[in-house]
Every structure is written in structure tokens, then in C-alpha cells.
PQR file with spaces between the fields and no chain letter, atoms N, CA, C, O and H, PARSE charges and radii, in Angstrom:
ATOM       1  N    UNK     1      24.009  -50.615   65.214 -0.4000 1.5000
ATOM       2  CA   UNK     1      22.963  -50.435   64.228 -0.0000 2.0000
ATOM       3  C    UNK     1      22.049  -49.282   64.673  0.5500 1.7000
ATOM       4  O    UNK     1      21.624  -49.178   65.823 -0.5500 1.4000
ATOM       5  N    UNK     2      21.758  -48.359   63.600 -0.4000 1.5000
ATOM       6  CA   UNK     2      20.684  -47.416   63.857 -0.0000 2.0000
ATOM       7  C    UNK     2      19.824  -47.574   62.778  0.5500 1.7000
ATOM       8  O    UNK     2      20.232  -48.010   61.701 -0.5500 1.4000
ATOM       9  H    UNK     2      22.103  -48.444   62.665  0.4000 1.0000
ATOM      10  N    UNK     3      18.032  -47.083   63.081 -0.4000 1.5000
ATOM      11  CA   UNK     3      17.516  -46.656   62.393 -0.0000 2.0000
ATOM      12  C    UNK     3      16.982  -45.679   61.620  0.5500 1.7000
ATOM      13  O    UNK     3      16.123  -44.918   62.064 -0.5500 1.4000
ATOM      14  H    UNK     3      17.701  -46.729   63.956  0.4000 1.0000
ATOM      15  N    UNK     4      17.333  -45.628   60.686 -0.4000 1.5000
ATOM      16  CA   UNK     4      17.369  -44.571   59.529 -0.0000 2.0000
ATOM      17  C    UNK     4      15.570  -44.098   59.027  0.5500 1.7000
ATOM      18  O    UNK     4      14.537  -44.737   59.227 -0.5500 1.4000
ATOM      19  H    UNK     4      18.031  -46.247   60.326  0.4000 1.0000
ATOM      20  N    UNK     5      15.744  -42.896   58.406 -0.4000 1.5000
ATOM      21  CA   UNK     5      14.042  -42.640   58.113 -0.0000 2.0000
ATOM      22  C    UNK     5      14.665  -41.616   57.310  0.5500 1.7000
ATOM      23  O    UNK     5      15.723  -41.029   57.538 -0.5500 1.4000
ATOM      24  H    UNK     5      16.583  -42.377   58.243  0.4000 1.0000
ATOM      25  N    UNK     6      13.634  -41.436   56.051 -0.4000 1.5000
ATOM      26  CA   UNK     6      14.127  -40.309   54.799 -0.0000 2.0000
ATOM      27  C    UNK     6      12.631  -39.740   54.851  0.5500 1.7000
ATOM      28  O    UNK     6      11.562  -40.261   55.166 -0.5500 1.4000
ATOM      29  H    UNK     6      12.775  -41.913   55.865  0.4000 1.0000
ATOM      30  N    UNK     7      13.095  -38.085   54.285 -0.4000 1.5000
ATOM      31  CA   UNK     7      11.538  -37.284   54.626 -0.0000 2.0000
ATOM      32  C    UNK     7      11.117  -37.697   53.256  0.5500 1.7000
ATOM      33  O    UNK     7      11.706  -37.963   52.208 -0.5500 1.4000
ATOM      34  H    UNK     7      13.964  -37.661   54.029  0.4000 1.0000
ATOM      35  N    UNK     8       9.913  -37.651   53.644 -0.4000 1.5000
ATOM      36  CA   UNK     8       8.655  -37.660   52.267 -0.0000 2.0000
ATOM      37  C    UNK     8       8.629  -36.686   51.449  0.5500 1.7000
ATOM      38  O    UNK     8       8.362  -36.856   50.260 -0.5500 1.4000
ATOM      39  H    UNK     8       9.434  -37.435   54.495  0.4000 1.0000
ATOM      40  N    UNK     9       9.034  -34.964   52.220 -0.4000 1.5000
ATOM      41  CA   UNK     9       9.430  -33.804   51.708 -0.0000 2.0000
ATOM      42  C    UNK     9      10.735  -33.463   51.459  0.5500 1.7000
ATOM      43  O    UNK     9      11.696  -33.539   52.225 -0.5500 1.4000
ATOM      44  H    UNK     9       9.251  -34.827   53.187  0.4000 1.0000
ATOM      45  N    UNK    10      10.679  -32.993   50.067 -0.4000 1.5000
ATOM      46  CA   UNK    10      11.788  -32.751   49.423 -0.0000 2.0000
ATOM      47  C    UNK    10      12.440  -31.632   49.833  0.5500 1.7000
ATOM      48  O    UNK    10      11.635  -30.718   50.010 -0.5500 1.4000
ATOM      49  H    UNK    10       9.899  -32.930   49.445  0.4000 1.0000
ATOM      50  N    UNK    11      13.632  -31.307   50.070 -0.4000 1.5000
ATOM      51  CA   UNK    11      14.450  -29.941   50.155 -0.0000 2.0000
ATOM      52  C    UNK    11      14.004  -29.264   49.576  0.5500 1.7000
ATOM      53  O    UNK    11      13.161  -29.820   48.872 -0.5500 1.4000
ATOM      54  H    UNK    11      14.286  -32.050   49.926  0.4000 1.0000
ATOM      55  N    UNK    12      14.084  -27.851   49.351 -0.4000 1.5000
ATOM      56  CA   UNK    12      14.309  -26.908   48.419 -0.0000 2.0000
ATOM      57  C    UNK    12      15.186  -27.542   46.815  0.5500 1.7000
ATOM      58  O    UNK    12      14.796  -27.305   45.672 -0.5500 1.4000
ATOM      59  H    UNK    12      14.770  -27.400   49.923  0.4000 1.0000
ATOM      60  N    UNK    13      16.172  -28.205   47.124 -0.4000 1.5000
ATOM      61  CA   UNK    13      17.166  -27.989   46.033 -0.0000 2.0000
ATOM      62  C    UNK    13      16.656  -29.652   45.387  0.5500 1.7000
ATOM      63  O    UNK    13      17.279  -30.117   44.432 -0.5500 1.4000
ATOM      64  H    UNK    13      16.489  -28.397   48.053  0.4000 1.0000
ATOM      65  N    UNK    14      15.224  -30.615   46.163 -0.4000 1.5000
ATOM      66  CA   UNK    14      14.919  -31.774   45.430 -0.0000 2.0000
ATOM      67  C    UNK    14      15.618  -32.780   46.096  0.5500 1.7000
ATOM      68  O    UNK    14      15.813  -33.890   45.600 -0.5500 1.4000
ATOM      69  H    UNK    14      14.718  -30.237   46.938  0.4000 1.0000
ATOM      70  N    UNK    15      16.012  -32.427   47.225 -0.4000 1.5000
ATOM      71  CA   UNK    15      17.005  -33.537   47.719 -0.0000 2.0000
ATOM      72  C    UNK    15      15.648  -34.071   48.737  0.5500 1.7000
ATOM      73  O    UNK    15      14.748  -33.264   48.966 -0.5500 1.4000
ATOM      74  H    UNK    15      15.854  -31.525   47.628  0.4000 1.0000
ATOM      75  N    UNK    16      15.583  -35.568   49.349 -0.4000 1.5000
ATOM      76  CA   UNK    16      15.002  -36.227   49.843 -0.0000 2.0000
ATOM      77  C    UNK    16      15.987  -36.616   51.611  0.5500 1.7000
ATOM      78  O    UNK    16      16.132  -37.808   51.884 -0.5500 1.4000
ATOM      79  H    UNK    16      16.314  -36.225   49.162  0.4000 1.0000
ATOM      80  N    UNK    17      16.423  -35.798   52.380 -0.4000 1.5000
ATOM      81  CA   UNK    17      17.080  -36.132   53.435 -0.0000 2.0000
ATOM      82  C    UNK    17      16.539  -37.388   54.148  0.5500 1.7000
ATOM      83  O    UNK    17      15.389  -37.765   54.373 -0.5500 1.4000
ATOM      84  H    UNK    17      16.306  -34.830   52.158  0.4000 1.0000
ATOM      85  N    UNK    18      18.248  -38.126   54.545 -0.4000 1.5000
ATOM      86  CA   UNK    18      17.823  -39.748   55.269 -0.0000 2.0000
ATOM      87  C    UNK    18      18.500  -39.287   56.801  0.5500 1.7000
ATOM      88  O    UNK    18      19.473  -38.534   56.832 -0.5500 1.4000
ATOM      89  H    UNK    18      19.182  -37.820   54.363  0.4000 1.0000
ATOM      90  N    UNK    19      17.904  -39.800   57.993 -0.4000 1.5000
ATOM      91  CA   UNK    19      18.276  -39.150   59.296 -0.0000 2.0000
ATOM      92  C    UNK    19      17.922  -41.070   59.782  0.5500 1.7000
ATOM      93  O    UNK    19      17.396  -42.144   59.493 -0.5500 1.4000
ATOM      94  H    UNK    19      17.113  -40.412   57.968  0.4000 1.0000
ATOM      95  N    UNK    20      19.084  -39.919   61.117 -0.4000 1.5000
ATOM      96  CA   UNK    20      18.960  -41.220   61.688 -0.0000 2.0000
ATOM      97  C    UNK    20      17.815  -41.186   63.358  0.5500 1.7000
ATOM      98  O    UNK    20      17.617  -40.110   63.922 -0.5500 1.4000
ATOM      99  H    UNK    20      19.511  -39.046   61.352  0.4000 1.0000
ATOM     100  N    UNK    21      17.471  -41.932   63.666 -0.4000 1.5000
ATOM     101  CA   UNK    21      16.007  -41.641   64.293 -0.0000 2.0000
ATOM     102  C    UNK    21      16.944  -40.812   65.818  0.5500 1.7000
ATOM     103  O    UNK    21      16.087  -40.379   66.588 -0.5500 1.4000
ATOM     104  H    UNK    21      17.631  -42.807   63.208  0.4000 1.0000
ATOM     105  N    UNK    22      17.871  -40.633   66.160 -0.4000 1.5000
ATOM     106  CA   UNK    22      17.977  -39.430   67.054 -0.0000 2.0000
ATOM     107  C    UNK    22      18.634  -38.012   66.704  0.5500 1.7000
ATOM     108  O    UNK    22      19.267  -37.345   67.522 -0.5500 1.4000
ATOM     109  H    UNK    22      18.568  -40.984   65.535  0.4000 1.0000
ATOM     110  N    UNK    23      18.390  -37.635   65.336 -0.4000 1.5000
ATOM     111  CA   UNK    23      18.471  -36.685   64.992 -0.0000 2.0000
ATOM     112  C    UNK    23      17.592  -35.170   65.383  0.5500 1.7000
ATOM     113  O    UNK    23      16.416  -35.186   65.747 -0.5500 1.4000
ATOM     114  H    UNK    23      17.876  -38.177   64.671  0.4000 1.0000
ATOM     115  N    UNK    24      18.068  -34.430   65.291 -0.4000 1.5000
ATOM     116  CA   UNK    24      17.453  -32.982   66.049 -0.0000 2.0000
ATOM     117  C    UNK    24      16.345  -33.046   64.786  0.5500 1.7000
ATOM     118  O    UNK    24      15.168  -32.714   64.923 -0.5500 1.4000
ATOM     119  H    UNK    24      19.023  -34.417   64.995  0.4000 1.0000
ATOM     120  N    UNK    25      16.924  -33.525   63.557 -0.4000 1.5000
ATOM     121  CA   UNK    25      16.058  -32.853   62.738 -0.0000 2.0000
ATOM     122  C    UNK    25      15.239  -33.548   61.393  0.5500 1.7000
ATOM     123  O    UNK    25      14.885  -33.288   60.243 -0.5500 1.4000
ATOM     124  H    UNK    25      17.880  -33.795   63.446  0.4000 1.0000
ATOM     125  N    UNK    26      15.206  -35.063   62.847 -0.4000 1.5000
ATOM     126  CA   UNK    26      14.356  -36.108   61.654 -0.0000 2.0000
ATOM     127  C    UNK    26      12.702  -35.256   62.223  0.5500 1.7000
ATOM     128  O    UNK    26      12.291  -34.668   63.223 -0.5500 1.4000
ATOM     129  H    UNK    26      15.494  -35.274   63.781  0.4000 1.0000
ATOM     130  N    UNK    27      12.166  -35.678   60.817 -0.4000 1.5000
ATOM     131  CA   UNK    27      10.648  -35.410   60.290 -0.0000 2.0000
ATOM     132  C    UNK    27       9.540  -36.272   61.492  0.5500 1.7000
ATOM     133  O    UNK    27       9.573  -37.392   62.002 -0.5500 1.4000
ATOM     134  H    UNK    27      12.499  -36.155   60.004  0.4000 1.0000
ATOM     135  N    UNK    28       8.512  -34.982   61.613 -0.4000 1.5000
ATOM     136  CA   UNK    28       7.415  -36.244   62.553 -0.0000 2.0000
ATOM     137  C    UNK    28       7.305  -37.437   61.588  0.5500 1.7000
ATOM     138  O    UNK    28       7.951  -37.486   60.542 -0.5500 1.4000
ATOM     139  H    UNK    28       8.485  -34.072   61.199  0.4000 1.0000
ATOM     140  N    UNK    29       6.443  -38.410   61.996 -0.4000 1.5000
ATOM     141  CA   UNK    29       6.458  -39.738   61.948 -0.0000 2.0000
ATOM     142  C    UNK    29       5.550  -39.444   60.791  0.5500 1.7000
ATOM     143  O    UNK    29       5.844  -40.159   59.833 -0.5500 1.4000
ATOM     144  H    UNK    29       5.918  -38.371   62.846  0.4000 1.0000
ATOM     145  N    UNK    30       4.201  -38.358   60.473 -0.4000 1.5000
ATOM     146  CA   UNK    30       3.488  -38.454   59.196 -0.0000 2.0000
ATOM     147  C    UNK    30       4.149  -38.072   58.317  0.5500 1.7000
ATOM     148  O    UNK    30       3.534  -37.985   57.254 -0.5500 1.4000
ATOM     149  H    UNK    30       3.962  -37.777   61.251  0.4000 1.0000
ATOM     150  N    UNK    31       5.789  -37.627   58.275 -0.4000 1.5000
ATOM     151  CA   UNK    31       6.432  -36.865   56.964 -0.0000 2.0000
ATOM     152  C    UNK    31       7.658  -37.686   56.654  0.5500 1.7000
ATOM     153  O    UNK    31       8.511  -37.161   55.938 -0.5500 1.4000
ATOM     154  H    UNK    31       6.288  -37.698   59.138  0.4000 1.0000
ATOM     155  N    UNK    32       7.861  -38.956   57.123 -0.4000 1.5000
ATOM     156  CA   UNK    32       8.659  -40.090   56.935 -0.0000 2.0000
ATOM     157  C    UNK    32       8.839  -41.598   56.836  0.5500 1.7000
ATOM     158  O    UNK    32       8.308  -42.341   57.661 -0.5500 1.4000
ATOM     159  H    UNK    32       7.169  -39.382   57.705  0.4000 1.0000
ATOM     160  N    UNK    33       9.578  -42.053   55.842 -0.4000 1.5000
ATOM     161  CA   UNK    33       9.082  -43.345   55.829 -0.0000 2.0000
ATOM     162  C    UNK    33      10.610  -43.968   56.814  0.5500 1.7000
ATOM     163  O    UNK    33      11.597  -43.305   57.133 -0.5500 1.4000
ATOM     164  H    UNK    33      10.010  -41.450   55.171  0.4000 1.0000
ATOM     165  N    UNK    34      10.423  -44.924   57.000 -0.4000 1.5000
ATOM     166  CA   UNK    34      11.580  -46.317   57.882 -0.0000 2.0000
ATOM     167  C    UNK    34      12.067  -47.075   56.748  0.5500 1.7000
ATOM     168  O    UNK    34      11.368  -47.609   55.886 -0.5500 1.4000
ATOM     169  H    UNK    34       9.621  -45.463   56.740  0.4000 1.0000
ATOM     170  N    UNK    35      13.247  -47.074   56.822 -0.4000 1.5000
ATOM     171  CA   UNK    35      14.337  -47.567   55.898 -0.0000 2.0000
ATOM     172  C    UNK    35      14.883  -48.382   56.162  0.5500 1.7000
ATOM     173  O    UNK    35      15.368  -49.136   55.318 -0.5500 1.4000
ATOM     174  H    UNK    35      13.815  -46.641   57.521  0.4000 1.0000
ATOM     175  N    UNK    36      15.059  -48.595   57.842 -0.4000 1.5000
ATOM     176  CA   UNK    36      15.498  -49.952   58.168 -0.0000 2.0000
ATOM     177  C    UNK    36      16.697  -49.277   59.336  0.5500 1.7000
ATOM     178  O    UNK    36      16.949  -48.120   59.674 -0.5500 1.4000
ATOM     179  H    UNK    36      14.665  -47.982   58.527  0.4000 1.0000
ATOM     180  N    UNK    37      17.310  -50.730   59.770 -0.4000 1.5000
ATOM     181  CA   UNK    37      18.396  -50.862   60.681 -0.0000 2.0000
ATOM     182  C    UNK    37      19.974  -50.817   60.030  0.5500 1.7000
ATOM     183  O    UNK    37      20.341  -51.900   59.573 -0.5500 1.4000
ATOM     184  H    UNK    37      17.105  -51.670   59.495  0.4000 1.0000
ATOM     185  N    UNK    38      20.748  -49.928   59.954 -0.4000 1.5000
ATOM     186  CA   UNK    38      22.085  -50.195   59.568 -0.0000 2.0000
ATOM     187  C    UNK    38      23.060  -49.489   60.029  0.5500 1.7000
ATOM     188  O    UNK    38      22.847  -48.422   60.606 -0.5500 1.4000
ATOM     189  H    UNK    38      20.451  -49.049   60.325  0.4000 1.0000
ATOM     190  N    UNK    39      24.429  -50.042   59.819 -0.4000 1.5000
ATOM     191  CA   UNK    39      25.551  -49.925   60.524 -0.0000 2.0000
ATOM     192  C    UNK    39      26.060  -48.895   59.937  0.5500 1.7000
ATOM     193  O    UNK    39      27.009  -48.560   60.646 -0.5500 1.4000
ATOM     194  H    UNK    39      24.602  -50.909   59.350  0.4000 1.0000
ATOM     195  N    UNK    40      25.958  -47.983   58.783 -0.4000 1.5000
ATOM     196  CA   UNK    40      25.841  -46.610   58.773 -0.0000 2.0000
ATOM     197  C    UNK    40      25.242  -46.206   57.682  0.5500 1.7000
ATOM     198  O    UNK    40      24.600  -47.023   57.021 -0.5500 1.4000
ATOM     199  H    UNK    40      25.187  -48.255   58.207  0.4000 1.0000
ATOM     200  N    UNK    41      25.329  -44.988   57.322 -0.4000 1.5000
ATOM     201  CA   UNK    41      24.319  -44.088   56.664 -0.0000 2.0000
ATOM     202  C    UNK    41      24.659  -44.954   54.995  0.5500 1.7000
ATOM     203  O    UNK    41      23.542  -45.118   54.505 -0.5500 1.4000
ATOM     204  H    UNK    41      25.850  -44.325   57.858  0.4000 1.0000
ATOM     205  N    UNK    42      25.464  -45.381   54.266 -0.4000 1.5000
ATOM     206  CA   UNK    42      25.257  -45.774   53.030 -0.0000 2.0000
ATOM     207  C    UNK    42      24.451  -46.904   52.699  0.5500 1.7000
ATOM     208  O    UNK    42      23.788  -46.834   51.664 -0.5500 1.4000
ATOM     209  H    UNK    42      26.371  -45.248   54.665  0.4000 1.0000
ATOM     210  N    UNK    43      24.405  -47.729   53.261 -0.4000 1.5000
ATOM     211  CA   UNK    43      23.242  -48.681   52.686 -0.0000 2.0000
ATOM     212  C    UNK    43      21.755  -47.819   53.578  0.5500 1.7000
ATOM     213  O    UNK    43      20.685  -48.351   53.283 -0.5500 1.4000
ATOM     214  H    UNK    43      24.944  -47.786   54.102  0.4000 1.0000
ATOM     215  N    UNK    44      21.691  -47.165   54.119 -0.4000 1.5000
ATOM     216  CA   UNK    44      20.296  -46.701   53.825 -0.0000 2.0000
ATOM     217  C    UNK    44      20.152  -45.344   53.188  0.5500 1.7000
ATOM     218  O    UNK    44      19.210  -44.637   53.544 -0.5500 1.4000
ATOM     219  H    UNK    44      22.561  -46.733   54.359  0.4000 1.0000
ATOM     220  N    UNK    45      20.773  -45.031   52.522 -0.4000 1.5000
ATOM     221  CA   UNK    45      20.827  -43.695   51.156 -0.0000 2.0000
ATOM     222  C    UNK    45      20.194  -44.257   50.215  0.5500 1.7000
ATOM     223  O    UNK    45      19.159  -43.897   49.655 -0.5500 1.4000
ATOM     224  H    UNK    45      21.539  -45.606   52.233  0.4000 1.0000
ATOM     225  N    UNK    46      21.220  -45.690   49.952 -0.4000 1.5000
ATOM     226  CA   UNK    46      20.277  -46.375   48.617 -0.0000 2.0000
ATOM     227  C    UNK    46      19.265  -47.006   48.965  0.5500 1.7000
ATOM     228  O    UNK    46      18.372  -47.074   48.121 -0.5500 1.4000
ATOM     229  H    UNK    46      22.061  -45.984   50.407  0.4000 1.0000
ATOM     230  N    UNK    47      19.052  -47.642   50.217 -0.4000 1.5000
ATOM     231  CA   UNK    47      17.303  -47.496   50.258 -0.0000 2.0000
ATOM     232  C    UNK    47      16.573  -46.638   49.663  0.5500 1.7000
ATOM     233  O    UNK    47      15.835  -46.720   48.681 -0.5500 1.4000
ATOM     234  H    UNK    47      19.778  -47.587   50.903  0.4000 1.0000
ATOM     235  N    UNK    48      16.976  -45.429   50.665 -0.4000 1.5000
ATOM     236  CA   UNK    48      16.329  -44.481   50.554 -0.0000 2.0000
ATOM     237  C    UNK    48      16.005  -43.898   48.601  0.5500 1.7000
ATOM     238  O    UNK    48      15.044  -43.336   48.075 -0.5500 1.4000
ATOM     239  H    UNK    48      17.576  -45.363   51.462  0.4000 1.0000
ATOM     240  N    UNK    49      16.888  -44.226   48.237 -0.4000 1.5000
ATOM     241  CA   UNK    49      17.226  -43.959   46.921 -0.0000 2.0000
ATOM     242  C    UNK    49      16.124  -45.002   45.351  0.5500 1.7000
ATOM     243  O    UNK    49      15.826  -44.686   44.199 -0.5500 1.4000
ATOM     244  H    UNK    49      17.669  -44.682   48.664  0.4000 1.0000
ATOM     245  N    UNK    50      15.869  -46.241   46.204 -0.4000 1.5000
ATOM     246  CA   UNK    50      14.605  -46.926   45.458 -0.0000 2.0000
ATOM     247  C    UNK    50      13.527  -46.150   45.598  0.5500 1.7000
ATOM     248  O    UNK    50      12.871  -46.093   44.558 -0.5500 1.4000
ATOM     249  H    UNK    50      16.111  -46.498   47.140  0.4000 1.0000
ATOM     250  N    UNK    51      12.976  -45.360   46.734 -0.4000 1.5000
ATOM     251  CA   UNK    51      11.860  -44.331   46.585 -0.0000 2.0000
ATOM     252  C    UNK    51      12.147  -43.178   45.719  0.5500 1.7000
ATOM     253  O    UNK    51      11.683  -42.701   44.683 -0.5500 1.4000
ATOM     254  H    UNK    51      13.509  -45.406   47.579  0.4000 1.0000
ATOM     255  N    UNK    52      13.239  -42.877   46.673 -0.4000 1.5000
ATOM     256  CA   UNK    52      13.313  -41.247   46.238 -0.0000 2.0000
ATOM     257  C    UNK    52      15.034  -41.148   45.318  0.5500 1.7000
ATOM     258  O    UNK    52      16.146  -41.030   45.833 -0.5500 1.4000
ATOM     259  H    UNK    52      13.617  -43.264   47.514  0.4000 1.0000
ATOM     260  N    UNK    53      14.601  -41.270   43.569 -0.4000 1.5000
ATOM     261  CA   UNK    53      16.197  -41.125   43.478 -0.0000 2.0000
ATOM     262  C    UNK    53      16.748  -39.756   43.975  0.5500 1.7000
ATOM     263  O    UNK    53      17.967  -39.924   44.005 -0.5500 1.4000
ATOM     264  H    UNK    53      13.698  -41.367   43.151  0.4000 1.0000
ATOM     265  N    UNK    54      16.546  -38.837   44.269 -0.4000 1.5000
ATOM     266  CA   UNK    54      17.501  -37.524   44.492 -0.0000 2.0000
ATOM     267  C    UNK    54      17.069  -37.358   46.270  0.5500 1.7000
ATOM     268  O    UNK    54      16.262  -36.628   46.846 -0.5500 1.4000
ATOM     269  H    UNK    54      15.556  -38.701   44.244  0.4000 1.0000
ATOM     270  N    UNK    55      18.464  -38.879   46.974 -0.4000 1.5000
ATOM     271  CA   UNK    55      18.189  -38.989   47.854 -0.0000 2.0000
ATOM     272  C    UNK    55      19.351  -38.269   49.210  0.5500 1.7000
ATOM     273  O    UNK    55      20.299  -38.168   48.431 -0.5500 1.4000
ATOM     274  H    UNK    55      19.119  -39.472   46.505  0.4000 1.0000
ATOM     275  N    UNK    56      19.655  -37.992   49.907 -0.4000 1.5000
ATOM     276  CA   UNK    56      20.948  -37.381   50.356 -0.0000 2.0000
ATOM     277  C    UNK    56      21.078  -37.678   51.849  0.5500 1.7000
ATOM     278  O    UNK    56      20.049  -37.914   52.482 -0.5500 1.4000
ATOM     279  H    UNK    56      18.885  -38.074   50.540  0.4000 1.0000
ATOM     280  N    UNK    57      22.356  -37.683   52.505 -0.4000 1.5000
ATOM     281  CA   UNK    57      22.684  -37.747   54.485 -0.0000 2.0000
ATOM     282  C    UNK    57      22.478  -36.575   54.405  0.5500 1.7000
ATOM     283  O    UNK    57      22.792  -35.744   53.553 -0.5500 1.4000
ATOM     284  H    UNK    57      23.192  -37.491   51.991  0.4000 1.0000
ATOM     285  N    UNK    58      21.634  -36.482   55.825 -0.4000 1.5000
ATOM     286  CA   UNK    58      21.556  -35.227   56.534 -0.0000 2.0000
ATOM     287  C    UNK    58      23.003  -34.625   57.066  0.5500 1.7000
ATOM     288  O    UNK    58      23.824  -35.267   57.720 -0.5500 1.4000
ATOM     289  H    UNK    58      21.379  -37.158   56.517  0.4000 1.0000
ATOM     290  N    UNK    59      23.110  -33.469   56.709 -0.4000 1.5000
ATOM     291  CA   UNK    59      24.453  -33.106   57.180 -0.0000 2.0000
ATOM     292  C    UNK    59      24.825  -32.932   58.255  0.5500 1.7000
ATOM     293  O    UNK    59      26.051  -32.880   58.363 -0.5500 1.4000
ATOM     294  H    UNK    59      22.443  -32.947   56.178  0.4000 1.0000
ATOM     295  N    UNK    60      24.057  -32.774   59.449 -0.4000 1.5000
ATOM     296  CA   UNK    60      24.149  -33.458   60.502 -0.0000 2.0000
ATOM     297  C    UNK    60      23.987  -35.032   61.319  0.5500 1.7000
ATOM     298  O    UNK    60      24.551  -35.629   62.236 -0.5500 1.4000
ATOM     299  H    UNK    60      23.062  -32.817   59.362  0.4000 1.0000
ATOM     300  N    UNK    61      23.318  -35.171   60.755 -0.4000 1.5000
ATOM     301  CA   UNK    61      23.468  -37.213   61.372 -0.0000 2.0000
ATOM     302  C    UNK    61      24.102  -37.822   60.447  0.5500 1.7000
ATOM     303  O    UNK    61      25.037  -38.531   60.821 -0.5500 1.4000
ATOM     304  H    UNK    61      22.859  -34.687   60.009  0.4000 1.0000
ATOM     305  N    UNK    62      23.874  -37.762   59.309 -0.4000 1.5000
ATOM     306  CA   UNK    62      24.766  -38.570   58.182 -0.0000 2.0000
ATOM     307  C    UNK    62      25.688  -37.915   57.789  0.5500 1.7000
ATOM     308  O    UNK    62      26.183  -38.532   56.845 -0.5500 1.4000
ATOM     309  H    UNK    62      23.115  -37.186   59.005  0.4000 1.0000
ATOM     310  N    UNK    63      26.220  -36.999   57.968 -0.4000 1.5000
ATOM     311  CA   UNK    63      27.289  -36.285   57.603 -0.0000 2.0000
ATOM     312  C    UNK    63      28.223  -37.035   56.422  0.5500 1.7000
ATOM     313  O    UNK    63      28.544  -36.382   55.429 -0.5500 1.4000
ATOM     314  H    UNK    63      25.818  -36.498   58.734  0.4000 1.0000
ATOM     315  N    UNK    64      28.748  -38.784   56.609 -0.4000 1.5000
ATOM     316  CA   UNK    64      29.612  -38.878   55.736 -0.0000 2.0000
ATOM     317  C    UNK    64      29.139  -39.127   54.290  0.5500 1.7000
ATOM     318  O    UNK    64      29.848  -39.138   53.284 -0.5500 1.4000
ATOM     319  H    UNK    64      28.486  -39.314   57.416  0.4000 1.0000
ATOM     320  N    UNK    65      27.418  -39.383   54.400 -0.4000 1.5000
ATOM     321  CA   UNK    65      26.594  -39.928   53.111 -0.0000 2.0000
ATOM     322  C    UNK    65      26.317  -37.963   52.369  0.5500 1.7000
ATOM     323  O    UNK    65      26.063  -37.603   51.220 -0.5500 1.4000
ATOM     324  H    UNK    65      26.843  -39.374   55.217  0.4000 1.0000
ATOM     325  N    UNK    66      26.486  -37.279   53.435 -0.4000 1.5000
ATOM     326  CA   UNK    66      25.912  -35.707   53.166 -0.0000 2.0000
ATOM     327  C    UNK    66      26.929  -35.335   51.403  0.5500 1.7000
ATOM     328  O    UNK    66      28.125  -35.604   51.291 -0.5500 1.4000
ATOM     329  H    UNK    66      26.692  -37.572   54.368  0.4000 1.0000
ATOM     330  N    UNK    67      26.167  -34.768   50.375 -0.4000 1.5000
ATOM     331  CA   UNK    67      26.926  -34.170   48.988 -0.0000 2.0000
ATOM     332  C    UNK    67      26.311  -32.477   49.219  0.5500 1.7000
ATOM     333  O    UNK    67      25.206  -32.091   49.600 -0.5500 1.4000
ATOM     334  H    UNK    67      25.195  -34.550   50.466  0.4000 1.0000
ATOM     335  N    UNK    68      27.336  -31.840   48.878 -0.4000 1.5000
ATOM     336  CA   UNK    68      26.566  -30.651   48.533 -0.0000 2.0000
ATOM     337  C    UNK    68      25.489  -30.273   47.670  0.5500 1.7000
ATOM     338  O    UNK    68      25.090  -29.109   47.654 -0.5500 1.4000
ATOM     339  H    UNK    68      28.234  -32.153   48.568  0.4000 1.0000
């Protein structure tokens, strides 16, 4: 199990990136919310996805949740 965190700030393209907390390139702690504990990146996308619908994997930590 890891914990997941999606930025508060949107991409450029509106996307809402979900990381997993040892990512190079999760958000300080004031630019993210906690999504919880899971065994991989799809059930916390759609977490992430009750906040923020245009929600996406980081293409580096979540790579398999990542869409172009």
C-alpha cells in the first residue's frame, strides 16, 4: 500500500496530477490534498476524481493510471 496525494494545481492542459508520496514530483504539502492508502494508482484516480473530475497518474509514479 502507498499513499497517494493529487495537486490542488491544475496542469497546463486542466489535468489535476495524483502522485504517490515518494515521488520526485509530488506537490509541497500546501498544494495537495491525501487521498488515502492503496494498492495502486486506480482506485486513487477516482478519488482523486470526486474532487477534481479532470483527474490523471503522474507519468512518472503512476505511470499505468498516466492518459495522454
Amino acid at each position: 500500500m502507498k499513499n497517494y496525494y493529487v495537486n490542488q494545481n491544475a496542469q497546463p492542459n486542466g489535468d489535476h496530477e495524483v502522485h504517490t508520496e515518494n515521488c520526485i514530483y509530488l506537490p509541497s504539502s500546501s498544494n495537495r490534498n491525501f487521498l488515502g492508502a492503496f494498492s495502486d494508482c486506480k482506485p486513487a484516480v477516482a478519488e482523486a476524481k470526486k474532487t477534481y473530475s479532470k483527474s490523471n497518474g503522474c507519468k512518472t509514479c503512476c505511470s499505468a493510471c498516466h492518459t495522454s
